[in-house]
MIDOSE-1310 file (N, C-alpha, C; in nm, 2 decimals, decimal comma, always signed):
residues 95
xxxx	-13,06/-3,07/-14,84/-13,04/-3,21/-14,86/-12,95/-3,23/-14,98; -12,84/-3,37/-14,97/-12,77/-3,38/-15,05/-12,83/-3,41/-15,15; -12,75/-3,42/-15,31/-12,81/-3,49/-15,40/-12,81/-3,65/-15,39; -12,69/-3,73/-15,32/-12,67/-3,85/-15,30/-12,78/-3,90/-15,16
xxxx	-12,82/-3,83/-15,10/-12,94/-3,85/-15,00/-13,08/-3,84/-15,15; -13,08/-3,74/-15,20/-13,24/-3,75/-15,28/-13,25/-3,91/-15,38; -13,06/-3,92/-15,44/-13,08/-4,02/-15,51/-13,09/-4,17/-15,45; -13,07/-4,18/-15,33/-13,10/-4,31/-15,27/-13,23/-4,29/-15,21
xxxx	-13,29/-4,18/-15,17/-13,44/-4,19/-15,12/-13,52/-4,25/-15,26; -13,46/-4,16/-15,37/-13,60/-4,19/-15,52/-13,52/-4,37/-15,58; -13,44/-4,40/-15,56/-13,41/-4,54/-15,65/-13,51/-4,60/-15,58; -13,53/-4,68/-15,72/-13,68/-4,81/-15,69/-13,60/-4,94/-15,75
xxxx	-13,64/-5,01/-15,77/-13,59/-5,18/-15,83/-13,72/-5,17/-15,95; -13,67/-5,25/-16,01/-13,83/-5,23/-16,17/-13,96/-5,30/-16,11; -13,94/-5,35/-16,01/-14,11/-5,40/-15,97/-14,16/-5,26/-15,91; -14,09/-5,22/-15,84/-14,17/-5,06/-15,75/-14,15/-5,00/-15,83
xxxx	-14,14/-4,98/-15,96/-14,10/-4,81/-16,04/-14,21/-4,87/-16,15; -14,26/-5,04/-16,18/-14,35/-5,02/-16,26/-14,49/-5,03/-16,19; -14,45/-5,08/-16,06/-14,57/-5,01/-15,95/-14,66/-4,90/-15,98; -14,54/-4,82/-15,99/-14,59/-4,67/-15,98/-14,63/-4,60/-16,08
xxxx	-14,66/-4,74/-16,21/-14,73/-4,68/-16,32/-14,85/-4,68/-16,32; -14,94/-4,58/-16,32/-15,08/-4,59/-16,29/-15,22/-4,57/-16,42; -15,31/-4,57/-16,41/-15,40/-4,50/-16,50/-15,38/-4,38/-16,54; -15,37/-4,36/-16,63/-15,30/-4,19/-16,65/-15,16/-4,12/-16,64
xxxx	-15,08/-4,22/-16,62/-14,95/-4,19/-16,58/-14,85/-4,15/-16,71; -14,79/-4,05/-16,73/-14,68/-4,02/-16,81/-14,54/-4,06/-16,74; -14,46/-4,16/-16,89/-14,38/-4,20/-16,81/-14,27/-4,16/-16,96; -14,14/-4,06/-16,92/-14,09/-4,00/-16,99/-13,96/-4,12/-16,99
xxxx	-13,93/-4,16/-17,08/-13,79/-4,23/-17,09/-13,68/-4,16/-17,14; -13,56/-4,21/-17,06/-13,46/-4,13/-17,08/-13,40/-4,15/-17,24; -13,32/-4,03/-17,30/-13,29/-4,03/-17,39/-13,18/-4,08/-17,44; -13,15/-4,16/-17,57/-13,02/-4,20/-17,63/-12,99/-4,35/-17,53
xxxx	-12,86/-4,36/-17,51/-12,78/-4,41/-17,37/-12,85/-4,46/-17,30; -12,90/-4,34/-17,23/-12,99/-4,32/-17,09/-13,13/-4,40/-17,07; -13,18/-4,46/-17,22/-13,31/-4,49/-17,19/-13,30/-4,65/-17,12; -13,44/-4,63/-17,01/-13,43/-4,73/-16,92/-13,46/-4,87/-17,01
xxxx	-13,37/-4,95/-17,01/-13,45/-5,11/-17,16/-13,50/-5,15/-17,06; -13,40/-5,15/-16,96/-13,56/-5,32/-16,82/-13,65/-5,26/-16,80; -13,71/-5,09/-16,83/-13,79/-5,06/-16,78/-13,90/-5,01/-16,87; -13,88/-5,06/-17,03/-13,93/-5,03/-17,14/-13,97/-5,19/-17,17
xxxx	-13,92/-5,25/-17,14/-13,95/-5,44/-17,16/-14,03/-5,44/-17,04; -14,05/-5,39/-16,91/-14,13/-5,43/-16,83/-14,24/-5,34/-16,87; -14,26/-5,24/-16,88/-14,39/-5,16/-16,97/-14,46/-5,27/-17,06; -14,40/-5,32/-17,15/-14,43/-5,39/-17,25/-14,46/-5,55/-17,24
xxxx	-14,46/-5,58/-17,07/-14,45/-5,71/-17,04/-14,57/-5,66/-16,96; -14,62/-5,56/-16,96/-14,76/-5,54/-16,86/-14,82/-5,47/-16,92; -14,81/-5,46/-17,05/-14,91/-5,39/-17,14/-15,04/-5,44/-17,12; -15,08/-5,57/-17,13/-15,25/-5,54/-17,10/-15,27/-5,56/-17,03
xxxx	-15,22/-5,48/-16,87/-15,26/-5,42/-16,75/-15,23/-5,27/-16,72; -15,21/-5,24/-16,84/-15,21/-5,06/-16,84/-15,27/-5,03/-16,98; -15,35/-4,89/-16,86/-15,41/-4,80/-16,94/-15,42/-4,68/-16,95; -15,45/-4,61/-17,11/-15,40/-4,44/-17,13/-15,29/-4,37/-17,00
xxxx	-15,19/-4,47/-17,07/-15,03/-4,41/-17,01/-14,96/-4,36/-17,13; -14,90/-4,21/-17,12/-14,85/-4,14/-17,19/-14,71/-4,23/-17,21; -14,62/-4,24/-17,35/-14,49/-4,26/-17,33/-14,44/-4,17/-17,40; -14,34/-4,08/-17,33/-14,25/-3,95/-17,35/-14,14/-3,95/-17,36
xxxx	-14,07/-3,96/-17,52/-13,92/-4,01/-17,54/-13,90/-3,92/-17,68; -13,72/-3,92/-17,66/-13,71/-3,77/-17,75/-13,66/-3,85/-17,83; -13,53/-3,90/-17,82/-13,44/-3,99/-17,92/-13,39/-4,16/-17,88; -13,43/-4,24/-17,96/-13,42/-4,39/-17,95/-13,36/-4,40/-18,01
xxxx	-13,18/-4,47/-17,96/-13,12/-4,57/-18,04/-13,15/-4,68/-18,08; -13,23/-4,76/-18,00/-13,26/-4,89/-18,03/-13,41/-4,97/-18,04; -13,47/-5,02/-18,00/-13,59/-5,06/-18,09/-13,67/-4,96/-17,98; -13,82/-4,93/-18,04/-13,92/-4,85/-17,91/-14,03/-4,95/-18,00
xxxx	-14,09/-5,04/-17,91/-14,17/-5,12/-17,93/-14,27/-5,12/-17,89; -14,29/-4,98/-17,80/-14,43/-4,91/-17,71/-14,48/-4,83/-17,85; -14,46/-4,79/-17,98/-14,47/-4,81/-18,10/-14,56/-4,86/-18,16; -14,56/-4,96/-18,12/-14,65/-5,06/-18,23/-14,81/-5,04/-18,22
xxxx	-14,84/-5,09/-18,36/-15,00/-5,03/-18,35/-15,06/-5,12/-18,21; -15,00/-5,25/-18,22/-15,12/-5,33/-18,10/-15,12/-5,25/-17,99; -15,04/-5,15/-17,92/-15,05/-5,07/-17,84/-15,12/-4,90/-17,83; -15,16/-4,93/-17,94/-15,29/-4,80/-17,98/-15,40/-4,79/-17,86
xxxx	-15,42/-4,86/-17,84/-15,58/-4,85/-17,76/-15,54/-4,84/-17,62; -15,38/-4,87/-17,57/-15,32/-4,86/-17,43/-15,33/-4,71/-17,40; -15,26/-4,66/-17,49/-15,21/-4,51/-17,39/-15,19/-4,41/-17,55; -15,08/-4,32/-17,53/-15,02/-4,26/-17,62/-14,89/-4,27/-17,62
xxxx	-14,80/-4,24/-17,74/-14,65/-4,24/-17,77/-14,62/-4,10/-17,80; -14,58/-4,00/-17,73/-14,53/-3,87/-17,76/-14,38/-3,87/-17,79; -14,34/-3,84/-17,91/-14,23/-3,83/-17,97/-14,21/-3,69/-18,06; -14,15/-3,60/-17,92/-14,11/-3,44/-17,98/-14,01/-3,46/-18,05
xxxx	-13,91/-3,53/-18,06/-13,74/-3,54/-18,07/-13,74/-3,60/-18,18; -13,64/-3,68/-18,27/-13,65/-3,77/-18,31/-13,57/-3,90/-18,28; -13,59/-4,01/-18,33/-13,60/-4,15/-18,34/-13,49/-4,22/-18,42; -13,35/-4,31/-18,40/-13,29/-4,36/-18,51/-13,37/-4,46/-18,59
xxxx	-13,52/-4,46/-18,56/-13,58/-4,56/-18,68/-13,74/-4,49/-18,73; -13,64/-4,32/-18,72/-13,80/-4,24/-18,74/-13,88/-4,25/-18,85; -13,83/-4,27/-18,98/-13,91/-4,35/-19,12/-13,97/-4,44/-19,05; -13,94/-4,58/-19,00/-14,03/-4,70/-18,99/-14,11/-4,65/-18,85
xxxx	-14,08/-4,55/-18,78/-14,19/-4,52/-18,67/-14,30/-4,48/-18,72; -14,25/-4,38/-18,88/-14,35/-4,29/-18,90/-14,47/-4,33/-18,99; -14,42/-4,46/-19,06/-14,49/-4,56/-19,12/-14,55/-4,66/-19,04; -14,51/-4,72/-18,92/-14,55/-4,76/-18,84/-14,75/-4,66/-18,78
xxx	-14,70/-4,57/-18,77/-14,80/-4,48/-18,67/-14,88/-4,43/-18,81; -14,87/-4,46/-18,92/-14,92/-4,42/-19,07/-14,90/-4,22/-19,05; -14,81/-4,23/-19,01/-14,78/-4,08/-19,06/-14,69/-4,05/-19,17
C-alpha cells in the first residue's frame, strides 16, 4: 500500500478525530510547527466531556492551555520535551 493511499484512508475532519477521543485515550500532539491548534481548541472546547485523557507533547511554540490547573481532574499532561513557556508551565503545574 501506498503512503498517499494510507494518508487519505487515516485523514478525519476535527469532528471525527475528536470523535475518536475516548475515555482513556492518549492523544499525542504534534510537535513545534506541527502541533494540531483546531485540534487542541477543540480538546479544550469539549473538555467537560472528557475524561482521564493523556495529553502527549514534546515542544510548544505557542500557548498549551490543556495546562491549566482547571483541567487537573480531566486527564493528564505529559511533557518529556520541553515547552517555549516551560517556567510559566512549571509554575503553573506548581513544579
Amino acid at each position: 500500500m501506498s503512503w498517499e493511499l494510507t494518508y487519505v484512508e487515516r485523514r478525519k475532519n476535527l469532528e471525527d478525530a475528536l470523535r475518536a477521543v475516548k475515555r482513556g485515550a492518549k492523544v499525542f500532539l504534534g510537535t513545534a510547527c506541527a502541533e494540531p491548534q483546531h485540534l487542541v481548541e477543540g480538546l479544550i472546547d469539549r473538555a467537560d466531556r472528557l475524561h482521564d485523557v493523556q495529553v502527549l507533547h514534546f515542544i510548544t511554540l505557542g500557548d498549551a492551555p490543556y495546562t491549566e490547573k482547571r483541567f487537573d481532574t480531566r486527564g493528564r499532561v505529559s511533557v518529556p520535551g520541553q515547552c517555549a513557556d516551560a517556567e510559566n508551565l512549571c509554575e503553573k503545574r506548581g513544579l
